[in-house]
Wavefront OBJ file of the C-alpha trace (Angstrom):
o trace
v 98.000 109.253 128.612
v 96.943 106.991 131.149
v 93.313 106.320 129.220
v 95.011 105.573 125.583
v 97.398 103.038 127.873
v 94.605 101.611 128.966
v 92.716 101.403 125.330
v 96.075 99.984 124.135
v 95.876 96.977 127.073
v 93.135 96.057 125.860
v 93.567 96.260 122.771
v 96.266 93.933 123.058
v 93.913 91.272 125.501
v 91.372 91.639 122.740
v 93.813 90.349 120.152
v 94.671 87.818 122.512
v 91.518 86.250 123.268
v 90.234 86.834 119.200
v 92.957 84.738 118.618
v 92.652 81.717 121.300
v 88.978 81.431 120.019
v 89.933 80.918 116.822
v 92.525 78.234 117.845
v 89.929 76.586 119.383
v 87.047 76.925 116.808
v 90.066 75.423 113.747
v 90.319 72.450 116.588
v 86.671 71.050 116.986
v 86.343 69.761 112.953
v 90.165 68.932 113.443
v 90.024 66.822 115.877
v 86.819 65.372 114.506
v 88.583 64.804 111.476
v 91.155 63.370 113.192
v 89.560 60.478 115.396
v 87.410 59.483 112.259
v 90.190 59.202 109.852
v 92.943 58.414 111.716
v 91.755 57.203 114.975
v 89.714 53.532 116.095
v 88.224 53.394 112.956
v 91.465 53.468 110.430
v 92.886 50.441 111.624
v 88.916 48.228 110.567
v 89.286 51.259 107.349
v 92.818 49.186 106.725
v 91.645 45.687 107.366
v 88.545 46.203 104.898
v 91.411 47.398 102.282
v 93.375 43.764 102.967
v 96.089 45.456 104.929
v 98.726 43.229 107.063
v 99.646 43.790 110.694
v 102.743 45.068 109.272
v 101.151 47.698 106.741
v 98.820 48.900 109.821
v 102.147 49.383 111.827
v 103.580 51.500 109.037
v 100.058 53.755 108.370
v 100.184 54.385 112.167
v 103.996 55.399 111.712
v 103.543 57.831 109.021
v 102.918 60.781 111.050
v 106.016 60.394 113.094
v 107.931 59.510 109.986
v 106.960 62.828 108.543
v 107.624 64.624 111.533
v 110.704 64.577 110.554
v 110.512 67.090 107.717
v 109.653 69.462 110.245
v 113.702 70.924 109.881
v 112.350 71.708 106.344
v 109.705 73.803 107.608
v 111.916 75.588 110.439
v 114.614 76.615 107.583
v 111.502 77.477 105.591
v 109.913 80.176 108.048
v 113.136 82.147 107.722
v 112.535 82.869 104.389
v 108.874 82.598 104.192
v 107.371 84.236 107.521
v 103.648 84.850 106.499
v 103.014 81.629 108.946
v 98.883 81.742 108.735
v 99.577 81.814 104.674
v 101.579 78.738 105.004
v 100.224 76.532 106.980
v 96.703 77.219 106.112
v 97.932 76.145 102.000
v 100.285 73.181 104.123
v 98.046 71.879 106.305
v 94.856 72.417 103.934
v 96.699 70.287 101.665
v 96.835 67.622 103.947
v 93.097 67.410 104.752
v 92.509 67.302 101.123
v 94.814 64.221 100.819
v 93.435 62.652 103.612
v 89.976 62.899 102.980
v 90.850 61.944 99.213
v 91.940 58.519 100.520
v 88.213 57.159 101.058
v 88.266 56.916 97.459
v 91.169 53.965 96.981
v 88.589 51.324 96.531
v 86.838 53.119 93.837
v 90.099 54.371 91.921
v 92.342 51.226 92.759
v 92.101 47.613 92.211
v 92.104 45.960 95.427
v 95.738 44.303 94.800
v 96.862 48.091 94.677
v 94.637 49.785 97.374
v 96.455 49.203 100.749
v 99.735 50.169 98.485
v 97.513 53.420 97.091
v 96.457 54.544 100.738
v 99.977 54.786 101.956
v 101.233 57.015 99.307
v 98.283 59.325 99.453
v 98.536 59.607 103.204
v 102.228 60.249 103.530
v 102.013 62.584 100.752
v 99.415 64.355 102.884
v 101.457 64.280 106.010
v 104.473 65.361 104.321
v 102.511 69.142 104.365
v 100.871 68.726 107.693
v 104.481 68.290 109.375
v 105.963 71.323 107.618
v 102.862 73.228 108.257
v 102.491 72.123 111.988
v 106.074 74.501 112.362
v 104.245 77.229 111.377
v 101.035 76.741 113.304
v 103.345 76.204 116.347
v 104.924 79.163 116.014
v 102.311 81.092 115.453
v 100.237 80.206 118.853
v 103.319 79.934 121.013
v 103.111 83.857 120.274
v 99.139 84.088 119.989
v 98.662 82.458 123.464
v 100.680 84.529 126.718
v 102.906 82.116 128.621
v 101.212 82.981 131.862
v 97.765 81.107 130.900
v 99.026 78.666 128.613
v 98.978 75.696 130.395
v 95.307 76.505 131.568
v 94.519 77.353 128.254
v 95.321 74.452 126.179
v 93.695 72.028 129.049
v 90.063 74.043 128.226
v 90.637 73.566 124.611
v 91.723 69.909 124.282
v 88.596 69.381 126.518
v 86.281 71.466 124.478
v 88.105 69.546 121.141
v 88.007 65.940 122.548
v 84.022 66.149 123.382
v 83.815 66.831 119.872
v 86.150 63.911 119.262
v 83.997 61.377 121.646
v 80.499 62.258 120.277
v 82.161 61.547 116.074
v 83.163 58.178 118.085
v 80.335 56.990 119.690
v 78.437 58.030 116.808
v 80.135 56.302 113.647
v 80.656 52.655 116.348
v 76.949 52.481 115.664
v 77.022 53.423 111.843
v 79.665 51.218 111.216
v 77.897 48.205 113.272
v 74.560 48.721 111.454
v 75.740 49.777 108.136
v 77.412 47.231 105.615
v 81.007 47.772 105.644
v 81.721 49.953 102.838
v 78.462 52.056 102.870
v 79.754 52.744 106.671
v 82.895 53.685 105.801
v 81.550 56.064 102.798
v 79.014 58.415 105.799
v 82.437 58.165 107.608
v 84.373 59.932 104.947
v 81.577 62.088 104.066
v 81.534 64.305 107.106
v 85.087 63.718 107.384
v 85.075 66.148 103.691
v 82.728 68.559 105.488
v 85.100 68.753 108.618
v 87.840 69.234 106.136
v 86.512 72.600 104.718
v 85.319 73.851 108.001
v 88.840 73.422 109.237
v 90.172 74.890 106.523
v 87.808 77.920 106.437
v 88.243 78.486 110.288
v 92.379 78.531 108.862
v 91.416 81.681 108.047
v 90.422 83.627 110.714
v 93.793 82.904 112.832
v 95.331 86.461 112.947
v 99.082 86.695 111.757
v 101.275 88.598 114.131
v 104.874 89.625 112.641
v 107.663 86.825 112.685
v 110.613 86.940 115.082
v 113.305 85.861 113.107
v 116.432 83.263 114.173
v 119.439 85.001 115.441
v 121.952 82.763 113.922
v 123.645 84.125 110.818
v 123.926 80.328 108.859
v 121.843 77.145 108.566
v 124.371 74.976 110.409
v 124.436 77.592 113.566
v 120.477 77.245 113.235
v 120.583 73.392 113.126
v 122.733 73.279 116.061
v 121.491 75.519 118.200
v 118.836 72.672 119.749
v 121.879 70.309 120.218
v 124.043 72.927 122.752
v 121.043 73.278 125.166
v 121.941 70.167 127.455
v 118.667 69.822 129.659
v 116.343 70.482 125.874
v 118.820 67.455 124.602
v 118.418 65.399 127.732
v 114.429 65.524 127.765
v 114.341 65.204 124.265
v 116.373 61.880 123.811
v 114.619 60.205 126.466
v 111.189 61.289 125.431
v 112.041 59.342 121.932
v 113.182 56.679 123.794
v 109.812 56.697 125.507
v 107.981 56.886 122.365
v 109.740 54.188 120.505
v 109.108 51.702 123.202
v 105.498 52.739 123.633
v 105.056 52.532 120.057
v 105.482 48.514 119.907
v 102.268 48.656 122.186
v 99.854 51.262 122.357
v 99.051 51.881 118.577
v 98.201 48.126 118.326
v 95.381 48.181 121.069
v 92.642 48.160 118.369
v 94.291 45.812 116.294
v 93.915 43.646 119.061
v 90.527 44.161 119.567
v 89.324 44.065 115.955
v 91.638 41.072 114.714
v 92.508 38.935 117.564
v 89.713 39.493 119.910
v 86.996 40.144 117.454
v 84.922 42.505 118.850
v 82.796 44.711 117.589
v 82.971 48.257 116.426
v 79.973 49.927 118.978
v 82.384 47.900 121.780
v 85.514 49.505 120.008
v 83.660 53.118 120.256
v 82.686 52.630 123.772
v 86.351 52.068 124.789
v 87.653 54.686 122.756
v 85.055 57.377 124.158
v 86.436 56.216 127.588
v 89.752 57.103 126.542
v 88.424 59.946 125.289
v 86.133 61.030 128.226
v 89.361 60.044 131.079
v 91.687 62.143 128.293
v 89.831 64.968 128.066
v 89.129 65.736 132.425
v 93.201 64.755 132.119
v 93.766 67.743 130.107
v 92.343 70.198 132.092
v 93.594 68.640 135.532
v 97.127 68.273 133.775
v 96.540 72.268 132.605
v 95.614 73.353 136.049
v 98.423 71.774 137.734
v 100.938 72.868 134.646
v 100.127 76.505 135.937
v 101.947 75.466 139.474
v 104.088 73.139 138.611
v 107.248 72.629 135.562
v 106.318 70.686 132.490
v 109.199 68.152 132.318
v 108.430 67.385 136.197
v 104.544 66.619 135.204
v 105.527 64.684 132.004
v 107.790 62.290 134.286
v 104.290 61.665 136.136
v 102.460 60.799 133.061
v 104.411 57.844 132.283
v 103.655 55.158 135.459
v 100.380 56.063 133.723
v 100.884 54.796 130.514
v 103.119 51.706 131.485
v 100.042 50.662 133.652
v 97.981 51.221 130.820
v 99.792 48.647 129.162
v 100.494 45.862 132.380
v 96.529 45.924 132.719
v 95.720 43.929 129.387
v 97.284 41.230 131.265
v 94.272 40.853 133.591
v 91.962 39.460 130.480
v 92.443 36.201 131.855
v 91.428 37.309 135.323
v 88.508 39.759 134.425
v 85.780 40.541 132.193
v 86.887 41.329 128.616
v 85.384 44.719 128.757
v 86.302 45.943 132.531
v 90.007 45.189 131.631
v 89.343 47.075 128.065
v 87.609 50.308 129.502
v 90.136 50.717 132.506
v 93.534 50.193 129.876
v 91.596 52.864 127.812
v 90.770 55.187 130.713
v 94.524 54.944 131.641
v 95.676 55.510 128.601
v 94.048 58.149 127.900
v 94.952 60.089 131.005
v 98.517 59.385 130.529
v 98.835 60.201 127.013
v 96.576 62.895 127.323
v 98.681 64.598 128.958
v 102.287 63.467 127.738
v 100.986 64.855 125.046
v 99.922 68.243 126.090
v 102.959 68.801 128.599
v 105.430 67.630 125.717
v 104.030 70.368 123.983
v 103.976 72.846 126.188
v 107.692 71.832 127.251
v 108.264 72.672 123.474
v 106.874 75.833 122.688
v 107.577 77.329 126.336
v 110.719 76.528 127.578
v 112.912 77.489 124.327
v 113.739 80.541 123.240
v 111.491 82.544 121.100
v 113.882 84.165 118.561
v 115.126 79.856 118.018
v 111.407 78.310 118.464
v 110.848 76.694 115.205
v 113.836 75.100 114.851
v 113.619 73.658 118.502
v 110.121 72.718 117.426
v 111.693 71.065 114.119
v 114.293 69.425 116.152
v 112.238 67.815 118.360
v 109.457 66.646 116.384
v 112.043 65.116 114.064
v 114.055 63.120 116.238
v 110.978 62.196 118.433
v 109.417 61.594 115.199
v 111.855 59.024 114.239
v 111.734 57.013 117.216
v 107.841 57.441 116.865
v 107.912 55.683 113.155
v 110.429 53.044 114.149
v 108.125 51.793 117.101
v 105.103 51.055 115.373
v 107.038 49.252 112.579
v 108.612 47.141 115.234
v 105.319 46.709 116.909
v 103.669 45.511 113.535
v 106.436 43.147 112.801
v 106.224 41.649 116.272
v 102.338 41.085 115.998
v 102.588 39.312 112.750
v 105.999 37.114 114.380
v 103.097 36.586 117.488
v 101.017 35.126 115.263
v 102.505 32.387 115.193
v 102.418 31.346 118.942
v 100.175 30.644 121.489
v 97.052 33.347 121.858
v 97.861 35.139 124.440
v 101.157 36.313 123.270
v 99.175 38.767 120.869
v 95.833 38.877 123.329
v 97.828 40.362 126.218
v 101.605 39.321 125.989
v 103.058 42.047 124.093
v 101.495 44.844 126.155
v 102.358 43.300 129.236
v 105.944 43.098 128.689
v 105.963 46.551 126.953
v 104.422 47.860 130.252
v 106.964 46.605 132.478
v 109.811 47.582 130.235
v 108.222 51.169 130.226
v 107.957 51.293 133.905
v 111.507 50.256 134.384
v 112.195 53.331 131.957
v 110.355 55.552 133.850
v 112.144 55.051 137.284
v 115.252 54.248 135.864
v 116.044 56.778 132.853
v 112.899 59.096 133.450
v 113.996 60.610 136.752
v 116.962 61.663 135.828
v 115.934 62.865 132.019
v 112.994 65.083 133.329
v 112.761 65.591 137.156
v 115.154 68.282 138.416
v 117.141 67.674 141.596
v 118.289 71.082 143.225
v 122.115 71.587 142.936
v 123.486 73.436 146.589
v 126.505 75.610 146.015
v 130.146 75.005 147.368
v 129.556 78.345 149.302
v 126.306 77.288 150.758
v 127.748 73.470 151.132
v 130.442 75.054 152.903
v 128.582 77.809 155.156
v 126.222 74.947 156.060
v 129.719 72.699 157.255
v 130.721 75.704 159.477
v 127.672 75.566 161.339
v 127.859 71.676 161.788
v 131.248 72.438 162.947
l 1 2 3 4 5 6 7 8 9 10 11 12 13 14 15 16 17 18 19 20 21 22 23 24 25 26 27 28 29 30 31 32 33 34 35 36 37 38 39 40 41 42 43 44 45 46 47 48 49 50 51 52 53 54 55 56 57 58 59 60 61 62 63 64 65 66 67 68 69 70 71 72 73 74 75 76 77 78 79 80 81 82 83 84 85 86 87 88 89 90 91 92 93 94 95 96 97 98 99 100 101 102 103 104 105 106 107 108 109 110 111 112 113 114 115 116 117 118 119 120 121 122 123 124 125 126 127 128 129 130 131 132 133 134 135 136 137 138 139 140 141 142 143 144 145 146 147 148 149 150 151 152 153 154 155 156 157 158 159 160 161 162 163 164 165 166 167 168 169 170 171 172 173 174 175 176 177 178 179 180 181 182 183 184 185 186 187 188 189 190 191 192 193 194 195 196 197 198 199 200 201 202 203 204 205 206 207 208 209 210 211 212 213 214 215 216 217 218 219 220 221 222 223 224 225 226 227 228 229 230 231 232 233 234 235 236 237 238 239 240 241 242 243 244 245 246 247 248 249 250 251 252 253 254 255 256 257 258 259 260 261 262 263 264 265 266 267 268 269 270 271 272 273 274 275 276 277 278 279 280 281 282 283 284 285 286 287 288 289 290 291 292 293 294 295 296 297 298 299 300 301 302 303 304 305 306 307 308 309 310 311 312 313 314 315 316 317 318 319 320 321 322 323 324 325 326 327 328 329 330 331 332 333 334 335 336 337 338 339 340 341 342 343 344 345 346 347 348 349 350 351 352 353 354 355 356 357 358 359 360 361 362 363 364 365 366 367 368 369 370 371 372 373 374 375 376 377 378 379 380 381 382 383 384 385 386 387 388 389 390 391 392 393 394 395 396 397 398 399 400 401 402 403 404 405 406 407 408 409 410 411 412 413 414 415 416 417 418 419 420 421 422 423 424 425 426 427 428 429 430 431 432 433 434
């Protein structure tokens, strides 16, 4: 008995670790995809298609806007519970899409193409934010709580090398190469990271489905909503990202229209924030394994707001000293806001109610998420208008003081936990005083 109990453990370990590999094999041509399609690079993509500050502001939106649809997908998974089935055809879907938009200027006129991107690439997004429910789902359950925060710092390092080295790579292709030949190698092995992802979809494994416990979609939707601290953190984390929204996603913008600089300088500051994002997910997984993820969120944001306050050194400092040190900053703190938020998510809700936490969340984060970078665009095009440093530093100067104030003033109380004493012990301790 004892020997099949021990076949059985690790049996189940096996399982385990076959599945955390293949997490983190799906995530290398992911997150290559990602940073060349959607990362430094979209925003001189967008400006070779014509687009406005404003239409940049609502490409960089359309994730979070789609986010939203994530309710769909957690009333979905009820019904339809083969989760590696769905989000492989969801999410595959998406890359398709994406990829699919490198051809605008050839199937568009150019009067149409900026119009042409953003329907393709919400379309796309529209699957990747019902899928992402699923794929949630499914490794909450394929990765044990116990290593999870450890975990998930290895693999965003392992992922975000993979992320720097596309970077550093296409800053010098797109400097040497004429601007649309640059932008076609770009999209090439942006396809061939597409598949890959999409085959490595398929060797997730697909353990059974724990269905919601509520009887009716209302008592589903609601559920989310009667968990007071889940509502608390959740608010103020949209908060949070609505604000940083009007900055953050405009930091190449800046550099590429207003500072005009070039692309291998653009790659060398992302791959900083890259490099400083990728040691901050492992330190930020190690300490998640001592310490609560709400109370190591609240740390990430003086990180972030800082991030923001240094742009307004240009006039002090070198260019590219004040560049590399908002980028290293940045991409420690959002690094891991990003990775605590989701560990927050997927590990302190229930499981049998996951997805639709998961849904809830990502939709009204997602929300404040779109509205931010809207604002953000609209405010860079109204700074166009004034004096240069408005857009140069201005904006993410005052966004970074605003945010700190947040963070002290809202952020204490939203995410760190102050320990309540009880009448009896308030009481025991006032008889020995007495």
């Amino acid at each position: 008995m004892r020997l099949f109990r021990n076949r059985l453990r690790n049996r189940k370990h096996s399982a385990y670790r076959s599945g955390m590999l293949a997490a983190t094999f799906e995530g290398v041509p992911a997150i290559i995809l990602f940073q060349l399609l959607g990362g430094p690079f979209l925003t001189g993509y967008l400006l070779y298609l014509g687009a406005s500050s404003l239409q940049i502001g609502i490409v960089l939106a359309i994730p979070s806007m789609a986010n939203m649809l994530q309710i769909v997908g957690a009333l979905l998974i009820q019904r339809f519970s083969n989760r590696k089935l769905a989000f492989t055809l969801l999410c595959g879907i998406h890359r398709i899409l994406w990829v699919s938009t490198g051809l605008v200027p050839l199937w568009f006129p150019e009067s149409f193409s900026v119009a042409a991107y953003i329907v393709i690439c919400a379309t796309g997004f529209v699957g990747q934010a019902i899928g992402s429910v699923y794929w949630t789902s499914l490794i909450a359950d394929m990765v044990p709580a116990r290593v999870r925060g450890r975990y998930f710092g290895i693999r965003n390092t392992i992922l975000w090398a993979g992320g720097c080295t596309a970077i550093l790579v296409f800053g010098q292709v797109l400097d040497r190469l004429p601007e649309p030949h640059g932008f076609y190698w770009m999209y090439a092995v942006a396809a061939v990271c597409a598949v890959l992802n999409i085959v490595f979809f398929l060797r997730y494994p697909n353990p059974p489905f724990q269905k919601s416990a509520q009887t009716g979609m209302k008592a589903m939707l609601t559920v989310p909503f009667r968990h007071p601290p889940f509502l608390k953190a959740m608010l103020f984390i949209s908060l949070w990202l609505f604000l940083q929204g009007i900055s953050v996603p405009f930091f190449n913008f800046v550099m590429l229209d207003v500072m005009k600089i070039s692309y291998q300088s653009i790659s060398i500051a992302t791959m900083t924030q890259n490099v400083a994002m990728m040691a901050s997910y492992y330190m930020w997984g190690n300490l998640n394994a001592k310490y609560a993820s709400k109370t190591l969120l609240f740390w990430t944001l003086p990180v972030i707001a800082a991030s923001c306050m240094l742009w307004g050194l240009l006039p002090l400092l070198p260019d590219m000293a004040v560049l590399l040190a908002a980028h290293a900053l940045v991409g420690i703190g959002t690094g891991g806001f990003n990775q605590l938020m989701f560990n927050f998510v997927v590990g302190d809700t229930p499981k049998s109610e996951r997805p639709m936490f998961i849904a809830v969340f990502y939709a009204i984060t997602g929300l404040a998420g779109f509205v931010g970078p809207l604002l953000g665009g609209t405010v860079y095009k109204w700074a166009a208008g004034l004096p240069h440093w408005v857009q140069l530093f201005g904006v993410s100067l005052a966004v970074g003081i605003v945010l700190l104030a947040v963070a002290f003033g809202i952020g204490t109380r939203a995410l760190l936990e102050r320990p309540k004493r009880s009448r009896l012990f308030s009481g025991a301790d006032r008889f020995r005083a007495g």
